[in-house]
PASEBA-1860 file (N, C-alpha, C; in nm, 3 decimals):
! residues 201
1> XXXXXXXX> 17.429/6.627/9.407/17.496/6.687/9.520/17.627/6.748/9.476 ~ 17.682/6.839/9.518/17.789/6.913/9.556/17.886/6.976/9.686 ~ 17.964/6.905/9.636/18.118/6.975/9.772/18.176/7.105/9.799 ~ 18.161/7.182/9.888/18.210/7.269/9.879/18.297/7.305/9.993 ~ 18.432/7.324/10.035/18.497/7.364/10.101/18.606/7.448/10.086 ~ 18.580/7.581/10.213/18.630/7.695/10.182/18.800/7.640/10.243 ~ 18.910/7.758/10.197/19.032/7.784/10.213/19.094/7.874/10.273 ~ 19.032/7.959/10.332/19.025/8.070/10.381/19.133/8.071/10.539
9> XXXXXXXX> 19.195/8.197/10.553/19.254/8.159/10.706/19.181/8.086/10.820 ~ 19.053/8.148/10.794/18.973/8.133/10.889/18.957/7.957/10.897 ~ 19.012/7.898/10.831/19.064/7.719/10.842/19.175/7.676/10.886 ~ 19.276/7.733/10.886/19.379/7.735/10.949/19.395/7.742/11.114 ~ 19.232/7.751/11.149/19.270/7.703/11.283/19.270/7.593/11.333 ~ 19.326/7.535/11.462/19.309/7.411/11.509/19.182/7.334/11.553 ~ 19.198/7.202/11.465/19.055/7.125/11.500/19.035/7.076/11.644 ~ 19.162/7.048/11.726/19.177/7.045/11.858/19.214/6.908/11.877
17> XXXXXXXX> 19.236/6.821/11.747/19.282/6.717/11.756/19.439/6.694/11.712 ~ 19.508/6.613/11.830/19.633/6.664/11.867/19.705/6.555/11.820 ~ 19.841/6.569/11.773/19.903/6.458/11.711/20.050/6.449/11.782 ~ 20.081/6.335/11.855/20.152/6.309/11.927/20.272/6.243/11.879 ~ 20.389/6.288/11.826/20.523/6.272/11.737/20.646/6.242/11.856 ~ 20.714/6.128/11.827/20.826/6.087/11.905/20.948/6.149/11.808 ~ 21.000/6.238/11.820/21.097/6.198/11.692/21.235/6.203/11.730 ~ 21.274/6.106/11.898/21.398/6.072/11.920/21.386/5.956/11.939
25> XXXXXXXX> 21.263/5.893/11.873/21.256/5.718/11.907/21.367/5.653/11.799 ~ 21.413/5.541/11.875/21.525/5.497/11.851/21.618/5.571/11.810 ~ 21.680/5.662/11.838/21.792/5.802/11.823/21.847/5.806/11.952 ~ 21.817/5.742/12.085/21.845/5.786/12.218/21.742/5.870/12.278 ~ 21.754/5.974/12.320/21.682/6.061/12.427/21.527/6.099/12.336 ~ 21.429/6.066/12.407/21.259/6.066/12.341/21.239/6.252/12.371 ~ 21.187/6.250/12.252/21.140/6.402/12.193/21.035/6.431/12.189 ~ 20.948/6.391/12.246/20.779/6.431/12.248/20.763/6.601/12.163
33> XXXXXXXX> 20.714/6.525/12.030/20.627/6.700/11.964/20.519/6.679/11.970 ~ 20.416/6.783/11.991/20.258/6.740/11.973/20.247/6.878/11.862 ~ 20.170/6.823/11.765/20.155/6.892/11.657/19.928/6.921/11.645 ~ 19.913/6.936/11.592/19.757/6.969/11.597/19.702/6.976/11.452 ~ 19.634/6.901/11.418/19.561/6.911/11.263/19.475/7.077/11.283 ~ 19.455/7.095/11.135/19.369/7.216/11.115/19.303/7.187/11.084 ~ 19.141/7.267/11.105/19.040/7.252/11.021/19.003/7.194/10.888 ~ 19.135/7.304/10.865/19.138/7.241/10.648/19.190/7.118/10.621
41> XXXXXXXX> 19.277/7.016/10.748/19.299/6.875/10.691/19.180/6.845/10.721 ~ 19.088/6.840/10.820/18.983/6.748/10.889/18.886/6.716/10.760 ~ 18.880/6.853/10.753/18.763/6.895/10.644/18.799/6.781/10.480 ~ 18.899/6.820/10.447/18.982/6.777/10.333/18.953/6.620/10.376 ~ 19.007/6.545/10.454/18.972/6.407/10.495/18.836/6.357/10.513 ~ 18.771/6.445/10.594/18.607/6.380/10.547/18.530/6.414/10.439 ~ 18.617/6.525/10.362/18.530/6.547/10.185/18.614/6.427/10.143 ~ 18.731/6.406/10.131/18.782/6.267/10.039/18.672/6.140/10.128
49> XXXXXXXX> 18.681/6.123/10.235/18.598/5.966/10.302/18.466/5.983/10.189 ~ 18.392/6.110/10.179/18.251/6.102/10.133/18.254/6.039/10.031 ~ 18.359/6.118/9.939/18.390/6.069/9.820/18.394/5.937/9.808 ~ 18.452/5.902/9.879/18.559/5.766/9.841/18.446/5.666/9.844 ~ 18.340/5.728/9.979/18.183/5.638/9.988/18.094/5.622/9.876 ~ 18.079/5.769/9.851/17.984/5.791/9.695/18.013/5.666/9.610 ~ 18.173/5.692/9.594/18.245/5.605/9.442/18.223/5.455/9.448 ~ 18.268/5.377/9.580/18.237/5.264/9.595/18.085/5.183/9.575
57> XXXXXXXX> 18.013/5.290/9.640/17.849/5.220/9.651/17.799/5.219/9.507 ~ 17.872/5.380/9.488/17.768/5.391/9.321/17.900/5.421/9.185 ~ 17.964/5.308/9.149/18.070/5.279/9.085/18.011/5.333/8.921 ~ 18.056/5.444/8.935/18.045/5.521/8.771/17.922/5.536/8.767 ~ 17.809/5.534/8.850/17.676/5.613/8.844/17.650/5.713/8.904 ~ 17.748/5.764/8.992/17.720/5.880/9.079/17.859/5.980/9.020 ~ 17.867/6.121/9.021/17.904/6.241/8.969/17.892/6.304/9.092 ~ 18.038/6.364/9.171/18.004/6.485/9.280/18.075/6.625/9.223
65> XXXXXXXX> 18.026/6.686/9.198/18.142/6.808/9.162/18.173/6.858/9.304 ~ 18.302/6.841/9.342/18.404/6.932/9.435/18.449/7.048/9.418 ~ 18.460/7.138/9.508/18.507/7.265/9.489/18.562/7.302/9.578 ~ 18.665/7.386/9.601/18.748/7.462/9.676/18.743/7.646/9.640 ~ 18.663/7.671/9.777/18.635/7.869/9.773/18.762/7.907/9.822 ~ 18.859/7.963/9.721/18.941/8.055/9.810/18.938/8.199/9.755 ~ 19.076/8.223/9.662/19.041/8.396/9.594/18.948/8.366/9.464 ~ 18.930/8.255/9.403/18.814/8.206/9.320/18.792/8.064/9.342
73> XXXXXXXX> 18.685/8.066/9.273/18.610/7.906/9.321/18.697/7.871/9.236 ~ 18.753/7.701/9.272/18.848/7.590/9.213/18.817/7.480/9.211 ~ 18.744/7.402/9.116/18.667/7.288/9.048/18.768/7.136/9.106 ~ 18.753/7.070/9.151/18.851/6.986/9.183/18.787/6.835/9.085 ~ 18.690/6.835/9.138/18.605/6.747/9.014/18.510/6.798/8.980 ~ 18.464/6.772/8.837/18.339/6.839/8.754/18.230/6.732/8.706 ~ 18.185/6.778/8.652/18.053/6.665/8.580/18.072/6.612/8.467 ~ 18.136/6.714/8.380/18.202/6.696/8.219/18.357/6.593/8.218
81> XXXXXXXX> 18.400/6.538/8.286/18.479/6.512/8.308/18.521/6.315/8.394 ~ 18.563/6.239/8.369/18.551/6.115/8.435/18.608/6.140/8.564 ~ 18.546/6.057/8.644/18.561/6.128/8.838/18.621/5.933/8.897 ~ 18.718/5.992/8.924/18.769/5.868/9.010/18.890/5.935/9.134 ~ 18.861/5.858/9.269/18.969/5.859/9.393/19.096/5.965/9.346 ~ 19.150/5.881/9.259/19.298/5.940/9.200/19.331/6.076/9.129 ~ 19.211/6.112/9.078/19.201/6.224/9.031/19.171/6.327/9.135 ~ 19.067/6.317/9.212/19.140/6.376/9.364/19.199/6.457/9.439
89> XXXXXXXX> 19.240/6.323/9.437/19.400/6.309/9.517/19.500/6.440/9.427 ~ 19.539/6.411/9.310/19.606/6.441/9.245/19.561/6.621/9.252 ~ 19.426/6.633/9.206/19.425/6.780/9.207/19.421/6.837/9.353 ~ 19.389/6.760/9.449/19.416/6.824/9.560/19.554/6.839/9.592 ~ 19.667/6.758/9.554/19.835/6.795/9.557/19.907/6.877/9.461 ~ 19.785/6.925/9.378/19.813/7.045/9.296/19.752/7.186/9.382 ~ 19.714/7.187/9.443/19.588/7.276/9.486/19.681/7.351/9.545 ~ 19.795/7.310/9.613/19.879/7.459/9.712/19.960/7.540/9.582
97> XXXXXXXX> 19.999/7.469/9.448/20.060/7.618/9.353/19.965/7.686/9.359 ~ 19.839/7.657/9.348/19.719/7.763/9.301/19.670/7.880/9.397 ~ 19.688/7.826/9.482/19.685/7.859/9.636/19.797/7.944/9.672 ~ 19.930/7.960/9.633/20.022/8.017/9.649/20.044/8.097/9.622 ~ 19.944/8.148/9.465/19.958/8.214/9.342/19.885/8.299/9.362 ~ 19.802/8.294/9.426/19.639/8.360/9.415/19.693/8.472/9.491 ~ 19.583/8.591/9.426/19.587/8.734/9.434/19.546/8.728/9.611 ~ 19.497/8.910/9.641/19.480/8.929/9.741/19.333/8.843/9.811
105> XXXXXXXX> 19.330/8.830/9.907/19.282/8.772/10.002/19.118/8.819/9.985 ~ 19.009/8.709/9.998/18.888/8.777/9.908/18.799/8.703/10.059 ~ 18.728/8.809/10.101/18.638/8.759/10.218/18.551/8.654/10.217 ~ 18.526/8.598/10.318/18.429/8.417/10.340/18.315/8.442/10.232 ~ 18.235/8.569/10.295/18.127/8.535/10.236/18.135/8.534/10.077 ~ 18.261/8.648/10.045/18.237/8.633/9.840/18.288/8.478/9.791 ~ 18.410/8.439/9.874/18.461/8.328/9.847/18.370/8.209/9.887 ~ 18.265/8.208/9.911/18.161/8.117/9.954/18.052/8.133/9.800
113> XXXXXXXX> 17.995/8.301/9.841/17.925/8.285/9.710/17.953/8.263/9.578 ~ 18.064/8.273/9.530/18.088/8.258/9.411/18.177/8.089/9.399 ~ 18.151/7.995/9.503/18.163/7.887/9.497/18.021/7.841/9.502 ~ 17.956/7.884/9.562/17.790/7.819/9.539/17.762/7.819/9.402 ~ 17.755/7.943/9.316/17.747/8.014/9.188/17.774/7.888/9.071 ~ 17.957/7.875/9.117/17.978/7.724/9.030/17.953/7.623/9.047 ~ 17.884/7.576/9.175/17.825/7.398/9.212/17.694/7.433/9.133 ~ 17.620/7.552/9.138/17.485/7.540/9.064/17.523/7.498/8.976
121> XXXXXXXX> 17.583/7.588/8.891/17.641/7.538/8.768/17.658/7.393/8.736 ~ 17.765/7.309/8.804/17.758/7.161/8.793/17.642/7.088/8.838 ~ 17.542/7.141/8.870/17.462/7.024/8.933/17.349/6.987/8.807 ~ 17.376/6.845/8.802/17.314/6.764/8.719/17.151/6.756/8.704 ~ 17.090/6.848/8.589/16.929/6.884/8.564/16.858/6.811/8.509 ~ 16.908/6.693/8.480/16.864/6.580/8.396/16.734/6.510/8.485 ~ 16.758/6.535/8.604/16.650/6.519/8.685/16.603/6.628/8.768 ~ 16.428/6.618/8.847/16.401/6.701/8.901/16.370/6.685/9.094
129> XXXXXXXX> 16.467/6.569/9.096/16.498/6.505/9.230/16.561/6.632/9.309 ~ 16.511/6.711/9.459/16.628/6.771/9.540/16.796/6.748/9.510 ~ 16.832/6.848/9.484/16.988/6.896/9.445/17.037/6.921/9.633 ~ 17.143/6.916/9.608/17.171/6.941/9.776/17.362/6.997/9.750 ~ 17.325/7.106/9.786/17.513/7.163/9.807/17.586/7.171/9.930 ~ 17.665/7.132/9.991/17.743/7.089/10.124/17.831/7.185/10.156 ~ 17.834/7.268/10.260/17.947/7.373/10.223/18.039/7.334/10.372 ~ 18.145/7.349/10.349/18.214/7.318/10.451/18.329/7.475/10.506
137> XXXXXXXX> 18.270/7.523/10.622/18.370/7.679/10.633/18.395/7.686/10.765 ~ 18.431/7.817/10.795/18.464/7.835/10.994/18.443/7.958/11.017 ~ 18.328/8.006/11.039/18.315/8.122/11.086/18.238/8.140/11.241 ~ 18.280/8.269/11.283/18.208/8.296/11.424/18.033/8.302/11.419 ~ 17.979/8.249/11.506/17.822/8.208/11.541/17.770/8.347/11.456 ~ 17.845/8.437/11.503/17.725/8.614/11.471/17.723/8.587/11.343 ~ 17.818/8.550/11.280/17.773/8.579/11.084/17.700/8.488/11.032 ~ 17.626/8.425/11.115/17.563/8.265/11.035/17.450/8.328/10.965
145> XXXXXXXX> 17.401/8.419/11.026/17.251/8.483/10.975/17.318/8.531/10.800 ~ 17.401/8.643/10.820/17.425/8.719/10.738/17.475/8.610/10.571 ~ 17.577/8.546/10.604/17.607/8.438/10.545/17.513/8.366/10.428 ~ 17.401/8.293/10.541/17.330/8.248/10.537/17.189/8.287/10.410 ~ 17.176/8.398/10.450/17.085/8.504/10.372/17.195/8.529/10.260 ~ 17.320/8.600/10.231/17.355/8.585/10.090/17.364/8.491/10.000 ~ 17.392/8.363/10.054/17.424/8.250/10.007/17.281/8.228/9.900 ~ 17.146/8.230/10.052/17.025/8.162/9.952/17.025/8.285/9.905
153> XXXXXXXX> 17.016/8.395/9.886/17.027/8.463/9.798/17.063/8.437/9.618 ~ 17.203/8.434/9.669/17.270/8.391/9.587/17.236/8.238/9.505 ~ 17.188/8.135/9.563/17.122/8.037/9.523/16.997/8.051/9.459 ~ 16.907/8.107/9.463/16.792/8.134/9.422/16.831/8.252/9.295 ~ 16.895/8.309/9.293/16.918/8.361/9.179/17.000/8.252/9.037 ~ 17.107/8.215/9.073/17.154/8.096/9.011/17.050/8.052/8.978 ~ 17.004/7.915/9.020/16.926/7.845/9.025/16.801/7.844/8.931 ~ 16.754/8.039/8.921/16.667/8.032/8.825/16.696/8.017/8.694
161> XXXXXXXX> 16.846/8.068/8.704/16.916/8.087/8.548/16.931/7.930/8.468 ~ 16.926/7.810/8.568/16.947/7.733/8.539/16.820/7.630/8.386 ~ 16.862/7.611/8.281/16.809/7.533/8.175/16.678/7.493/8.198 ~ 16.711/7.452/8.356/16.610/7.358/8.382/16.594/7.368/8.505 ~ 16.545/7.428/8.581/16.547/7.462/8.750/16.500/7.374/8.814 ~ 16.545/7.336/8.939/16.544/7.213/8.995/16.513/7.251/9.164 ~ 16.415/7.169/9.240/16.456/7.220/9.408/16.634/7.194/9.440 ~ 16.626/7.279/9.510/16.788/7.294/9.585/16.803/7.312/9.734
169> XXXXXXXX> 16.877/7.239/9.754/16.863/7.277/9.970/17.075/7.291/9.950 ~ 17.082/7.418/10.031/17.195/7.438/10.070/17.236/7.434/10.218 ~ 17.315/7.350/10.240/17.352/7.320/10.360/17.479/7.379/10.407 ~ 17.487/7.493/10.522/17.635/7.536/10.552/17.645/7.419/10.673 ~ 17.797/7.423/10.702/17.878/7.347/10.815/17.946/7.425/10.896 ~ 17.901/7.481/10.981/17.994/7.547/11.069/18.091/7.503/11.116 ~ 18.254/7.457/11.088/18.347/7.416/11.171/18.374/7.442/11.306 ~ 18.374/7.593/11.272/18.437/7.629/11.396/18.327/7.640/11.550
177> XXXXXXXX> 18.207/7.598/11.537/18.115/7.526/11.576/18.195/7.424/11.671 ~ 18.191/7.303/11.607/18.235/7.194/11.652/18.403/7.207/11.729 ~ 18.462/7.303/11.677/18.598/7.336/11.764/18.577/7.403/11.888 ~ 18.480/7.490/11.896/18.428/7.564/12.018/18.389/7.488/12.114 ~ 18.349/7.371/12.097/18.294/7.335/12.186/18.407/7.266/12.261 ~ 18.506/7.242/12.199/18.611/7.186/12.336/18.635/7.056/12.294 ~ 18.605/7.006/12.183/18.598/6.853/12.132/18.674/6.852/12.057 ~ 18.761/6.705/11.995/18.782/6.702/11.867/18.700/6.673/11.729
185> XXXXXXXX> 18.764/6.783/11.689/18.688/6.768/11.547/18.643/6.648/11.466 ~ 18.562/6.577/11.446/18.513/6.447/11.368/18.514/6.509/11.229 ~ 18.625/6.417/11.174/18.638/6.487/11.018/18.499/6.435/10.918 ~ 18.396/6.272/10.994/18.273/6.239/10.931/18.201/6.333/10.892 ~ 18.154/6.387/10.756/18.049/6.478/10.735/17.921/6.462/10.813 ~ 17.858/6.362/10.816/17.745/6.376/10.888/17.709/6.432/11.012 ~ 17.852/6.424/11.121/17.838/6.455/11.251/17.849/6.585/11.260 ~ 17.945/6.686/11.159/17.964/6.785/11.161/17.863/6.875/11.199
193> XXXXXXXX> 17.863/6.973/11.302/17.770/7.079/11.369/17.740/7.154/11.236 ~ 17.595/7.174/11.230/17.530/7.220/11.147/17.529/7.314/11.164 ~ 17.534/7.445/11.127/17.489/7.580/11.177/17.391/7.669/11.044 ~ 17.320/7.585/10.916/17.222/7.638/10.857/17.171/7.560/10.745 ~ 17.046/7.580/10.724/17.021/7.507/10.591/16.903/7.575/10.532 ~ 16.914/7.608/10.393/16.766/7.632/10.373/16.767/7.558/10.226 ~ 16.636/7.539/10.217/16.568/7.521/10.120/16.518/7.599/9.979 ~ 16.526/7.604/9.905/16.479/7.729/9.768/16.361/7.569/9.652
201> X> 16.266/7.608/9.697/16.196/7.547/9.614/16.126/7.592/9.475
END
C-alpha cells in the first residue's frame, strides 16, 4: 500500500470542524476565538493515525511509502529506507521549506498524477498480492470522472513498466465530499467519502 496526499489550495479549505480558543482565560475579560482546521490538517492527522496503526500491529514488517502531491511529488517515507513514527513527524515539519520554495503552482490533476507515478514506483513487487494506493485530495464532484480516468490511465501505464507487474486498485478520497455535506470532517481514513476506485488488473 501507498499514501498519497495532495497540497494543493484546493486543501486549504475548511473541514468544518471548529476549534474553540479562550485566550483571556485567566487574563480577566474571556476572548472567545473560534478558529477552524483545514482539510490538509485532517487529512495529515488521519494519514499519521494510519500510520501509527500500520507500525504498531506490524512492528518492522510492514513498509508504507507516503507522499505529498504538490509542485512535485515529495516522498515522506520510502521503501529503501527504515520507516518509524519519528521520521514522520520530522519530515512532515520539514515539509513547509519545501513547500515555500516550490515553483509555480501545478494543477490537481498533474500534481496527483505524477504522485501516483512515484507510489508505483515504491510499491513493493516481491509479491503478487493486490497493491492498493490511497489518495487523499478536494476537488468539486464534476472532475471525479476526468481525474479519475487520468489517474488509471496513468496507473496502468506505470504499472506495466514495473519489473514485475502486480494487480493494483487505486483509490481516490474526495474531501471535499465529506465537507459538503455540512458535517465535520472525520480525519479516520476509512470513513472518508469515497468518490472513486478502480481496479487495473
Amino acid at each position: 500500500m501507498a499514501l498519497i496526499c495532495d497540497n494543493g489550495s484546493e486543501m486549504k479549505g475548511s473541514a468544518g470542524r471548529r476549534l474553540s480558543i479562550d485566550v483571556g482565560k485567566g487574563r480577566g475579560a474571556s476572548q472567545p476565538v473560534k478558529l477552524y482546521r483545514t482539510l490538509w490538517t485532517c487529512a495529515v492527522e488521519g494519514l499519521v493515525e494510519y500510520v501509527r496503526v500500520v507500525f504498531d500491529l506490524f512492528p518492522g514488517k510492514v513498509k508504507l511509502p507516503v507522499i505529498v502531491a504538490s509542485s512535485e511529488a515529495i516522498p515522506l517515507l520510502t521503501l529503501d529506507e527504515p520507516q518509524y513514527l519519528n521520521k514522520l513527524f520530522t519530515k512532515l515539519c520539514d515539509l513547509h521549506q519545501r513547500l515555500d520554495s516550490s515553483p509555480q503552482p501545478v494543477s490537481l490533476q498533474d500534481r496527483l498524477v505524477s504522485a501516483v507515478q512515484l507510489a508505483i514506483r515504491q510499491l513493493d513487487t516481491s509479491t503478487l498480492c493486490r497493491k492498493h494506493i490511497i489518495v487523499l485530495a478536494s476537488f468539486h464532484p464534476d472532475r471525479c470522472s476526468t481525474l479519475s480516468e487520468a489517474i488509471e490511465a496513468t496507473a496502468l501505464c506505470a504499472s506495466s513498466q514495473l519489473t514485475r507487474p502486480v494487480p493494483l486498485t487505486v483509490l481516490i478520497l474526495n474531501l471535499r465530499q465529506a465537507e459538503s455535506q455540512g458535517e465535520p470532517f472525520n480525519s479516520q481514513l476509512p470513513v472518508v467519502c469515497c468518490s472513486g476506485g478502480h481496479s487495473m488488473n
